[in-house]
C-alpha positions in Angstrom: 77.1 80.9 73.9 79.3 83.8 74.5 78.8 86.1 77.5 79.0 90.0 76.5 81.4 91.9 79.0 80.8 95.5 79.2 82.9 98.0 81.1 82.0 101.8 81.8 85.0 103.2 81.2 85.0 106.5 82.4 83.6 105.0 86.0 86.2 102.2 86.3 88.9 105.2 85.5 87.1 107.0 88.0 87.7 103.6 90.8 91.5 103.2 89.7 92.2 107.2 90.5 90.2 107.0 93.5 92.7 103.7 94.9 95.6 105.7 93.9 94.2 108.8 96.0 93.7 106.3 98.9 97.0 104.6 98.2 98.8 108.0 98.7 96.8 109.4 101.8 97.7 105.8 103.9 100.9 106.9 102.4 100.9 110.2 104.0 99.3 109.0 107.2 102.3 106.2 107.5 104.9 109.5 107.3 102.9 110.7 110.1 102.5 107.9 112.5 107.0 107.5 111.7 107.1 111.6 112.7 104.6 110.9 116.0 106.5 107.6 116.9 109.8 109.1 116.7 108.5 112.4 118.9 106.9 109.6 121.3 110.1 108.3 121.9 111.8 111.3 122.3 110.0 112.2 125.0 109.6 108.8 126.6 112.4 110.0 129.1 110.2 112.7 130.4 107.0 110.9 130.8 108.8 108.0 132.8 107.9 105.3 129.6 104.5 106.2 129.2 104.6 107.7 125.4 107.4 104.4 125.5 104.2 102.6 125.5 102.3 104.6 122.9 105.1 104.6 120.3 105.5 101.1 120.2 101.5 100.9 119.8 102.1 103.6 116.7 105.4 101.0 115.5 102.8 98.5 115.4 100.0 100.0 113.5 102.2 102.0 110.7 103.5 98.7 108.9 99.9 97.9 108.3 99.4 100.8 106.9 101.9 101.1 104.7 100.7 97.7 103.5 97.2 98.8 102.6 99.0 101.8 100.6 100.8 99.6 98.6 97.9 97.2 98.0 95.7 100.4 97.1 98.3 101.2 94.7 98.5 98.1 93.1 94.6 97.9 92.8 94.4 100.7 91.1 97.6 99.5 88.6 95.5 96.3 88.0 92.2 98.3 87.4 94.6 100.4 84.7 95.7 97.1 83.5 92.1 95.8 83.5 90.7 99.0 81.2 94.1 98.8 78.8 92.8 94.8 78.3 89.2 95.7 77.6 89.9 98.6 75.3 93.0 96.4 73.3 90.7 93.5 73.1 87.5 95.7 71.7 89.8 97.3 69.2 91.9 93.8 68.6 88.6 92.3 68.2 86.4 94.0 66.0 88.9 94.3 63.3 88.2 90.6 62.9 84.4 91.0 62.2 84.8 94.0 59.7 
């Protein structure tokens, strides 16, 4: 026996948009940790190392966060991909039963 696979499409459209959203603010948050590591380490000299310290804390964190961005966005492409396959297949398929 078949299993029936329903999708709401406006709500999974909804969950793709909402990944690329979240995709593009880890985006702009990654910009921001580059701009406060390089001011961190600009002023390293004048704190004696400490902001030294805190900039390569901010180096470590930002690669993981471009990471996430990236997977956001390609979460959201595979949710696109997922609603393009379910509307192709509904369409595909019903012209067989007709």
């Amino acid at each position: 026996m078949a299993e029936e696979v329903f999708m709401d499409i406006p709500i999974v459209e909804k969950m793709a948009k909402d990944f690329l959203t979240f995709g593009d603010v880890l985006d702009a948050v990654a910009k921001a940790l580059e701009a406060l590591s390089i001011v961190l380490k600009a002023t390293a000299w004048i704190s004696l190392g400490a902001t030294a310290a805190a900039a390569a804390y901010v180096d470590r964190i930002k690669p993981n966060v471009a990471k996430a961005s990236a997977k956001m966005k390609e979460l959201s492409g595979d949710i696109g991909s997922a609603i393009r396959a379910y509307r192709d297949g509904d369409i595909s398929g019903s012209r067989r039963f007709c």
